[in-house]
N, C-alpha and C positions, 0 to 999 in steps of 0.2 A: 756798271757795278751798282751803281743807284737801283735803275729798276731792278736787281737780281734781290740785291738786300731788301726794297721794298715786296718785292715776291715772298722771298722767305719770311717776312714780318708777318705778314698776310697769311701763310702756309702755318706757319704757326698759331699765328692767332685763332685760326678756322681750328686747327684740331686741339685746342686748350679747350674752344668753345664747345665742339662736340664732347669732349670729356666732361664735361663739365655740365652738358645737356644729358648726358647717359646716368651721372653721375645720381641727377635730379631727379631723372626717369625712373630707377632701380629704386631710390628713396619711396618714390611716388608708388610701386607695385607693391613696394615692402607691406609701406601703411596700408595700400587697400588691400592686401593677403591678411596684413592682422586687424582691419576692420570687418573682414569678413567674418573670420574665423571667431569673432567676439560675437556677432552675430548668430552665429550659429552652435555658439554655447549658451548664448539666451536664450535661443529658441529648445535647444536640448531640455533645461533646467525647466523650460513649461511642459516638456512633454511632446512639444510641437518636431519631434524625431524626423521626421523627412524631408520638412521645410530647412529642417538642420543642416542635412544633410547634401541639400542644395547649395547652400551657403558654402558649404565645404570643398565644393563640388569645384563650386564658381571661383573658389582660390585657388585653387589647383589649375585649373586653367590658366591662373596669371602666372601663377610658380608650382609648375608638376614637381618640384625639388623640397615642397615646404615641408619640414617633418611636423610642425605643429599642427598644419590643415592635415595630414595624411594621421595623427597620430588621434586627434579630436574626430575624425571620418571614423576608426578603428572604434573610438570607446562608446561612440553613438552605434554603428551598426551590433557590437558587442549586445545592447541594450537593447536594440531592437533583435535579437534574437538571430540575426542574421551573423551569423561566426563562420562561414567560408569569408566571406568580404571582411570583417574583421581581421583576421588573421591575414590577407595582402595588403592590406593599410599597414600592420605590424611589420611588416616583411620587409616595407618599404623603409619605415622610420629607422629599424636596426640597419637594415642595409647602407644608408644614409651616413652616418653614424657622425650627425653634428644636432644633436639633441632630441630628447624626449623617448630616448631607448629605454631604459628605466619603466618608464608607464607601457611603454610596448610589449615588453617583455610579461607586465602584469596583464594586461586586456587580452595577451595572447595565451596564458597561462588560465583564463578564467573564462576563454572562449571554449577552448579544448573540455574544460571541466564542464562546463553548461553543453557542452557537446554530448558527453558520455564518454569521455576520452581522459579518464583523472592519470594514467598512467605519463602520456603525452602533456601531460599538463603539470605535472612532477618535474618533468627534464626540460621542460622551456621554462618552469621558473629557476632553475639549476643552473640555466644557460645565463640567465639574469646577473644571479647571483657571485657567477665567475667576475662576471664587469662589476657589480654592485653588491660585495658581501655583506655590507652594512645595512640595506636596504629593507627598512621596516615592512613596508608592504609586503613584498618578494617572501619575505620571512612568514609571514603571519598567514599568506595564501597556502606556500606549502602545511603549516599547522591545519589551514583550514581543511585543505584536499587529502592530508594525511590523515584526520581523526575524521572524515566521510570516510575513509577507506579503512578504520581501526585500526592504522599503522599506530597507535598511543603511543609507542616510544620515541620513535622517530617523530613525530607530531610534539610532544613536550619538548624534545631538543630546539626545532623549528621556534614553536612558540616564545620561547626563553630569550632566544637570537632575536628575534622580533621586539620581546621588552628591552634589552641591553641595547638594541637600535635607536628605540624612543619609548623609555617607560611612560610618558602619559598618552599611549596612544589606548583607550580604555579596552577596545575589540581586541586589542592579544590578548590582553588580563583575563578577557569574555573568556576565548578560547581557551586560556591553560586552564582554565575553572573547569571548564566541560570536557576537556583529557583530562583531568585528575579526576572528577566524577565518576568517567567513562572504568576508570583503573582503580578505582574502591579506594580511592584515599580523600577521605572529608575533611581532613585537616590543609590539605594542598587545595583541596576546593574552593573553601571557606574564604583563604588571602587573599586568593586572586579576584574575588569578587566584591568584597571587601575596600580593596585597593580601588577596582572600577568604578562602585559609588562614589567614591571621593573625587574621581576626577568628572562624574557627571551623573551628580545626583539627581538633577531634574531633567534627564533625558527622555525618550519616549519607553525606553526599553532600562528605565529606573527601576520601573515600576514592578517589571517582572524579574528583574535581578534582585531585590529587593527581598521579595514573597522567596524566589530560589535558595536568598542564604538563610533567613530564616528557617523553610522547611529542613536544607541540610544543617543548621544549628543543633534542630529538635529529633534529627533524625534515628529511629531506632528508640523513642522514648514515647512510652504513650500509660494512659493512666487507669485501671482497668475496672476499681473503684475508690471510694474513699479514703481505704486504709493498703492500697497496691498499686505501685506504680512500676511497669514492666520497661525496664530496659536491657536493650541488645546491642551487642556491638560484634564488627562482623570480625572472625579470625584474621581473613587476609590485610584488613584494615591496621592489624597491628603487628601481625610477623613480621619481621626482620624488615621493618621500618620504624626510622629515624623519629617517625611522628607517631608511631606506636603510643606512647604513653600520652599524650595530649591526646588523640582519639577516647583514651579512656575516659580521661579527664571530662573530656569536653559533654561526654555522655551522663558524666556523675552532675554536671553545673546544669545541664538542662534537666534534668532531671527534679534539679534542688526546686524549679519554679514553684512545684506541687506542694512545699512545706509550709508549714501552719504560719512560718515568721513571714513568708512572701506574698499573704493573702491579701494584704492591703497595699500592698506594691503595686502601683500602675506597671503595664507590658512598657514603656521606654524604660523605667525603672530598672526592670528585672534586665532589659536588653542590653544597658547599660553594665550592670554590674557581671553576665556573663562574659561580655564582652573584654570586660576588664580582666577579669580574673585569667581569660584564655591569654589574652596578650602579654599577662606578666608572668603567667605559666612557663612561655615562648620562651620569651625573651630573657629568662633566669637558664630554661635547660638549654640556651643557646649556645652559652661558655662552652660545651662540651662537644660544638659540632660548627661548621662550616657550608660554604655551597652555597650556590644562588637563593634558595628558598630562603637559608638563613641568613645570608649578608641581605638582599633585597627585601622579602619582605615583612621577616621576623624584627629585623633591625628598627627597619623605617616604622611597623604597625606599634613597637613597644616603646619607640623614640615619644609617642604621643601621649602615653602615659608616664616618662620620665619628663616630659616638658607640661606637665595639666592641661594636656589636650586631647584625653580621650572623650570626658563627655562632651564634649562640643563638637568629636567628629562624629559621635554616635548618633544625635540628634541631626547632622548634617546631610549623612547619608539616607536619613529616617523620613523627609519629608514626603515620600509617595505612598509609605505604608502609615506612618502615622502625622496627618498633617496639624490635625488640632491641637498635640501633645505639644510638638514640634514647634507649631508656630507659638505658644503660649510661653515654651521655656525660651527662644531667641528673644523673645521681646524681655524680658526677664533678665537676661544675659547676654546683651551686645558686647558687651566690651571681652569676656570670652569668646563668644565666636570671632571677634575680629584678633582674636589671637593667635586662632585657631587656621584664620585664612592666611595670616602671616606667615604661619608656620609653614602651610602647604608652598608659598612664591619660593621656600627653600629646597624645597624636595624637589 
């Protein structure tokens, strides 16, 4: 009996030991799958795409099961242009379906479209979106492949879904800008772009969003001599639209820049006060109307003039087109812009 129980002691102990050795081993493959795969998102972010791609390569051989190395394989060959191999790394992570479906769904959705494939590429982010209806991305790629394709209606729905996902993600705001553009409404333009400088004034692509509201600000207004200033605005822009009467508006305020009292007005000046006058224009015929444009951004742009914080967002958004102006009135006015950042950690 001794030796039997000294047996089983032993029998025992050897297979605790091996669980316990496997247990270590699994640990041990985990970490070197996710120091690979860290690896070969560094080497991605240099450019260095195929040395990336080995890395990836190389984790997959430790664990052919990893959705993260199969899903980072997917958005590097995405990048590198190569979209049949893309789309089997995607195949793989959805098939899986113990993480990173979600980004699958999008590389696979943005492969098809880089493909020539925008229709295919519609119904794999739809496919997404079943699993992840809330999904900013998902949202914002359909707007994106819906307004290449001048779906506009369907593309603003898309877009709108995208901000109610994560209003500061600034690339919806981008995109609703450019379907309202697309659909001749400059009042719907204008917010969304607007909106996006605030959440990244100093971006690369400030600068040309910037120069964009501007021109649609002034648009339709031009000066022909001393004593005529010619403005148009278009019918479709005010028919049997909500923003109809701000369209008018907007064109009589740019207009006013030409008047003998704005002649000594520095341009932040006058940017300022048209600015102003639009948003409280908004925000008065608001009472009379509802819907995302008016709860989102009519709400929030005229909330900055009910709190004294529109010229401080005006100057905020202003520093790529006018930096001198801009930089001369913040030093001037710290303690309102820092009221003015305050305001925004609310929104």
């Amino acid at each position: 009996m001794i030796n039997g129980v000294n047996f089983f002691v032993r029998i025992r102990g050897f297979i605790l030991f091996a669980g316990l050795f496997l247990t270590l081993n699994l640990y041990g493959q985990e970490n070197k799958v996710k120091e690979l795969v860290y690896q070969g998102t560094e080497l991605h972010d240099q450019g260095r795409f195929q040395e990336a791609v080995d890395k990836y390569t190389e984790a997959l051989k430790i664990d052919r099961n990893s959705s993260l190395a199969h899903y980072e394989l997917s958005y590097t060959y995405m990048v590198m242009g190569r979209y049949d191999d893309a789309l089997k790394e995607c195949k793989a992570v959805i098939k899986q379906k113990n993480g990173n479906e979600e980004g699958a769904y999008i590389v696979m959705g943005t492969s098809l479209d880089l493909s020539g494939e925008p229709e295919k590429a519609i119904k794999a982010y739809q496919k997404g979106l079943k699993k992840f209806p809330d999904s900013n991305l998902l949202n914002y790629n359909v707007a994106l492949t819906l307004y290449n394709q001048k779906e506009y209606d369907k593309a603003e729905k898309a877009a709108i879904r995208a901000i109610e996902a994560k209003p500061r993600h600034a690339s919806s705001h981008i995109i609703l800008s450019a379907i309202m553009q697309a659909k001749g409404s400059r009042i719907q333009s204008v917010l969304p772009i607007y909106y996006s400088l605030m959440l990244e004034p100093d971006s690369k692509r400030a600068a040309t969003n910037f120069s964009q509201l501007r021109k649609m600000l002034d648009k339709g207004v031009s000066r022909e001599d001393e004593n005529k200033i010619n403005v148009t605005v278009e019918i479709s822009a005010i028919k049997d639209n909500d923003f109809g009467p701000a369209e008018m508006m907007l064109s009589m305020l740019s207009a006013s820049k030409y008047e003998e009292s704005n002649k000594t007005r520095n341009d932040m000046e006058q940017f300022v006060d048209l600015t102003k006058s639009l948003f409280s224009f908004l925000g008065e015929y608001k009472k009379a109307h509802k819907g995302f444009w008016w709860d989102f951004y009519v709400t929030r742009l005229y909330n900055l003039e009910e709190t004294n914080n529109l010229e401080a967002f005006c100057y905020y958004i202003s520093h790529t087109g006018n930096p001198a102006l801009v930089n001369s009135w913040i030093d001037s006015n710290r303690d309102r812009m820092q009221q003015f950042q305050d305001w925004m950690k609310t929104e």
